[in-house]
C-alpha positions as CSV (number, residue, x, y, z in Angstrom):
1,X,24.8,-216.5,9.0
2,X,22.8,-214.9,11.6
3,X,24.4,-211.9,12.7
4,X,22.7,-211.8,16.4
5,X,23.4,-215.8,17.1
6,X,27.0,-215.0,18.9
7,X,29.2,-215.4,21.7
8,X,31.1,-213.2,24.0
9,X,33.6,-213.4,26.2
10,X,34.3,-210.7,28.7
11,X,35.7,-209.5,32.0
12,X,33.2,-208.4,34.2
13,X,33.9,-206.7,37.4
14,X,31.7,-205.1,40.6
15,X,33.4,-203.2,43.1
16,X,32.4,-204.8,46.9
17,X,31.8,-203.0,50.1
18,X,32.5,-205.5,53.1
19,X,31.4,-203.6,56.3
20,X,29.9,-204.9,59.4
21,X,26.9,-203.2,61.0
22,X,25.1,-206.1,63.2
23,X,21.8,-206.6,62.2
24,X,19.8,-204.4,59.7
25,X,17.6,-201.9,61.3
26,X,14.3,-201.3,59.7
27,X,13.7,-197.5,58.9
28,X,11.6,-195.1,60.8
29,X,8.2,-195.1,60.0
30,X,8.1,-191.4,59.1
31,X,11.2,-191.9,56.9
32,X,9.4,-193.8,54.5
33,X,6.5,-191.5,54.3
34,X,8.5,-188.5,53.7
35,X,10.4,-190.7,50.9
36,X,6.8,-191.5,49.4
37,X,5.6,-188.2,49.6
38,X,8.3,-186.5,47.8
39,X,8.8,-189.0,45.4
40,X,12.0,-190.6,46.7
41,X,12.6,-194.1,46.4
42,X,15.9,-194.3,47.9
43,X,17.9,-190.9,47.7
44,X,21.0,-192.5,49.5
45,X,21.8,-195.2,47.0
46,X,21.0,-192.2,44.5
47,X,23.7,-189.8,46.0
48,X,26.1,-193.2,46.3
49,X,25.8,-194.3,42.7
50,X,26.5,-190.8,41.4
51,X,29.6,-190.9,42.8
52,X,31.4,-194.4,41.6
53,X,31.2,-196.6,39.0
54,X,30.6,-200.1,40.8
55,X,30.4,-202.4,38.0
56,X,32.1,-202.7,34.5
57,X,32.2,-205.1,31.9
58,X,35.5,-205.2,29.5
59,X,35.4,-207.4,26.1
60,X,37.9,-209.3,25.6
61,X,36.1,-211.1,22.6
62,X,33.0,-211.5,20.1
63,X,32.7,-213.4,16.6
64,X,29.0,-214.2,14.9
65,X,27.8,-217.9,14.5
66,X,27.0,-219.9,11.6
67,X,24.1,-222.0,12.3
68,X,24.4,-225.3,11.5
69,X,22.0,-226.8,8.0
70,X,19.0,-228.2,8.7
71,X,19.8,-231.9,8.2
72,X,23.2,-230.8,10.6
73,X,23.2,-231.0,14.4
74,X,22.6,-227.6,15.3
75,X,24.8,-227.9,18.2
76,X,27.8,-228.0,15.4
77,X,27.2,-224.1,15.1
78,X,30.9,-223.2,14.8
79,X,32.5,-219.5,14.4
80,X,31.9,-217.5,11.5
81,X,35.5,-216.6,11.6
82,X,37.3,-219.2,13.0
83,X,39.9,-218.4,15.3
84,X,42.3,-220.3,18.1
85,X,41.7,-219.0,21.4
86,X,44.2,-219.4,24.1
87,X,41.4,-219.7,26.5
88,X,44.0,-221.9,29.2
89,X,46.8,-219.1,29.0
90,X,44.1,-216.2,29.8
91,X,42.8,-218.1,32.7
92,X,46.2,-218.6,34.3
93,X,47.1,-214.8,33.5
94,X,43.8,-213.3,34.2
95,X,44.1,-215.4,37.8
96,X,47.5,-214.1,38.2
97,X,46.2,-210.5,38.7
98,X,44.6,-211.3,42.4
99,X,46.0,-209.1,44.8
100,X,46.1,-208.6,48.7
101,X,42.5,-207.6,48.4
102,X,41.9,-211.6,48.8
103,X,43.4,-211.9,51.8
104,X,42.1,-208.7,53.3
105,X,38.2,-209.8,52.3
106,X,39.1,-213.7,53.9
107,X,40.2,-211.6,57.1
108,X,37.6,-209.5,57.2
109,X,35.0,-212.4,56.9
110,X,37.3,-214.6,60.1
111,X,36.4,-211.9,62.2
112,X,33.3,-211.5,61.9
113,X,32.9,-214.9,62.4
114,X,34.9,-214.6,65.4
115,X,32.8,-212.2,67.2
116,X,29.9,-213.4,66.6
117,X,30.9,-217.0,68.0
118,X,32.7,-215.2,70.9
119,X,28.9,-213.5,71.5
120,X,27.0,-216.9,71.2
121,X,29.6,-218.6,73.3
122,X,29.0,-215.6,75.9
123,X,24.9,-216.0,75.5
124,X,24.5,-219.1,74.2
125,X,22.6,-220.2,71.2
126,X,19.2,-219.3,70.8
127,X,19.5,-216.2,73.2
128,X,18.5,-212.7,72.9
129,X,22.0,-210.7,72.5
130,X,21.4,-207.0,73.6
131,X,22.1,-204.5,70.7
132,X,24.9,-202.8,72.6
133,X,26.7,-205.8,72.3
134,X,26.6,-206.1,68.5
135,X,27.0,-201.7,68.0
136,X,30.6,-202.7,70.1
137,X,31.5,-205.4,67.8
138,X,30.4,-203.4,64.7
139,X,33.0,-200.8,66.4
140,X,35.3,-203.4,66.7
141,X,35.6,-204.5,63.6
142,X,35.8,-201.4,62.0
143,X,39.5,-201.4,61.1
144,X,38.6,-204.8,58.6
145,X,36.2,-202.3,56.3
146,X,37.5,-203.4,53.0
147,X,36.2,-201.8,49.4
148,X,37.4,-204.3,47.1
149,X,37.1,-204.9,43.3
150,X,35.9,-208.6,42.1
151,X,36.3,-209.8,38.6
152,X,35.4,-212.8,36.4
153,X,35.8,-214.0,33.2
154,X,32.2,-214.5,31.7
155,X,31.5,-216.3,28.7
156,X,28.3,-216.3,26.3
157,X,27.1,-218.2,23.6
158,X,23.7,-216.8,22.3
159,X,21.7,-218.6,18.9
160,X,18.1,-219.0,17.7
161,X,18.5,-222.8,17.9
162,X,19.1,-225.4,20.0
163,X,22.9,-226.6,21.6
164,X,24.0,-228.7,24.0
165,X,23.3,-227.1,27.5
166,X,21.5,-224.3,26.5
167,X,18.3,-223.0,28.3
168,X,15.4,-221.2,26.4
169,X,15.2,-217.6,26.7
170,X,11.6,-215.3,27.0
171,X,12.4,-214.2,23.6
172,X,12.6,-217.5,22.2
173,X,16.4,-217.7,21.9
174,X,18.8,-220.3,23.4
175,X,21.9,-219.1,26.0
176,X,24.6,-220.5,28.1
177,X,27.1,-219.0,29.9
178,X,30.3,-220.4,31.9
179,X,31.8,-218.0,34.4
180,X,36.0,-218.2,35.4
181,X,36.8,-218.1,39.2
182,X,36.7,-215.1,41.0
183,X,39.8,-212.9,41.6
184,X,39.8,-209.8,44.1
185,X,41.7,-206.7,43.7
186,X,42.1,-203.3,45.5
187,X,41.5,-201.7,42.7
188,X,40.2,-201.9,38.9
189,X,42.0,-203.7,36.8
190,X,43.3,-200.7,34.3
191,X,43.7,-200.8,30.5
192,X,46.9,-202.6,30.1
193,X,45.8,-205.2,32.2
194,X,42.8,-206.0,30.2
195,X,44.5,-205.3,26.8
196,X,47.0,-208.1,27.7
197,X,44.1,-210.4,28.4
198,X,42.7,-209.7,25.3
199,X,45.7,-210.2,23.1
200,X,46.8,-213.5,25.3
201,X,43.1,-214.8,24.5
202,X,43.5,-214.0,20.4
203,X,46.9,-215.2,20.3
204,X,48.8,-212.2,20.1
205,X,50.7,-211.9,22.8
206,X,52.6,-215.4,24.4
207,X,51.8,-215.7,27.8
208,X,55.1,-218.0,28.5
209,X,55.2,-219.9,31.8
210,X,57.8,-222.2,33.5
211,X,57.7,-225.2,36.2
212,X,60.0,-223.7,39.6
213,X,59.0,-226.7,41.4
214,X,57.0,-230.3,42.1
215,X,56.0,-231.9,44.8
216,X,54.4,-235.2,45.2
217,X,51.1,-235.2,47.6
218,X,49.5,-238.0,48.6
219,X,47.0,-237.8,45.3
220,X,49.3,-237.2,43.0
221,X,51.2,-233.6,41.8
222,X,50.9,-230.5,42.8
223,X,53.0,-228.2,39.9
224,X,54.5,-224.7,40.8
225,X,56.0,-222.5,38.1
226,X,56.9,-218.4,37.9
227,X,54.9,-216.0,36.1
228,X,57.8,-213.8,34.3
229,X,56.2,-210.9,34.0
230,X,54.9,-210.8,37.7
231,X,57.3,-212.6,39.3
232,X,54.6,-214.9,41.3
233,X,54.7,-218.1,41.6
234,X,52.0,-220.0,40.8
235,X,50.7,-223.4,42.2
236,X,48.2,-226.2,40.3
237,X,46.6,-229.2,40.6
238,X,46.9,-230.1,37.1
239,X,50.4,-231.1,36.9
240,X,49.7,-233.1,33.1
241,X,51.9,-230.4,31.7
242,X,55.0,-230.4,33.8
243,X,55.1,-234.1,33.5
């Protein structure tokens, strides 16, 4: 056993700041002289990232590998300590957490989207658009500002030899990584949260769901069922479960 061939599996989350401020203006010349001068690269990012954390990573999981034999297919590497992960029932909880914030970032995005197609609609496409007209949309749209967190679930698989969909690293090592959807919330998810991700994941904790409802669509089933804990009901394509 090699103990730096591994995999990982974490929750990793970035805060986002959707704001709209037309088109970027370049900075005065004399700015970036006086930054140069004194040695400044970019003291307002500087002064910002003192202030907030804007991106964490949380594991939820990590076991060494045990590479295969020689006269094995190394892609049979398999988990040192062998363990069943409920990797289905931390998805559906771990997408479960999405809160307004998703709603709020699609909204903000629609509006933007609407004033700048009320702008080319009122210049037409391919036109010069004076810059007093984008400083009263940036105005307008104000009131969507959203600071939002996003999260993922991101997992890792790290060895000296080759597997199946692996790419070669500069140091000679082989990687792959598969990333969950992304959910939005208003604010970081806190301990508990993540601590019942990780014990749902290890097998810990029962993540117990029900069907509410079915519906038949025109390509098949669409299942519903009610998260317990939350109360939220929950919709899916893959109905396989219900049936």
């Amino acid at each position: 056993m090699r103990s730096n061939d591994h995999i990982t599996i974490k929750v990793v989350s970035q805060m986002e700041t959707l704001v709209y401020n037309g088109v970027r203006q370049k900075k005065q010349a004399s700015v970036s002289k006086m930054n140069a001068l004194l040695g400044i690269s970019d003291p307002q990012r500087h002064a910002e990232d003192t202030k907030v954390k804007t991106s964490v990573s949380y594991e939820l999981y990590s076991n060494n590998l045990n590479v295969a034999n020689e006269d094995e297919d190394p892609a049979a590497a398999i988990p040192a300590q062998p363990m069943s992960l409920c990797t289905e029932e931390t998805l559906d909880k771990f997408l479960s957490l999405g809160d307004e914030a998703t709603s709020k970032r699609k909204e903000f995005f629609e509006k933007v989207e609407e004033g700048k197609a009320r702008l080319m609609s009122k210049y037409d496409e391919h036109k010069a658009v004076p810059k007093e007209e984008l400083a009263s949309l940036s105005k307008e749209l104000r009131p969507y500002k959203v600071t939002l967190w996003k999260h993922q679930i991101v997992v890792t698989r790290t060895q000296s030899t080759p597997f199946m969909g692996a790419r070669l690293t500069k140091d000679g090592r082989y990687t792959s990584t598969v990333k969950s959807k992304t959910i939005y919330t208003m604010a970081p998810l806190d301990n508990s949260q993540l601590e019942q991700l990780k014990k749902i994941l290890v097998g810990e904790l029962t993540s117990s769901t029900g069907i509410a409802a079915r519906r038949e669509t025109e390509n098949g089933y669409v299942a519903f069922w009610r998260n317990p804990e939350t109360g939220k009901i929950v919709m899916t394509e893959d109905s396989s479960q219900f049936c």
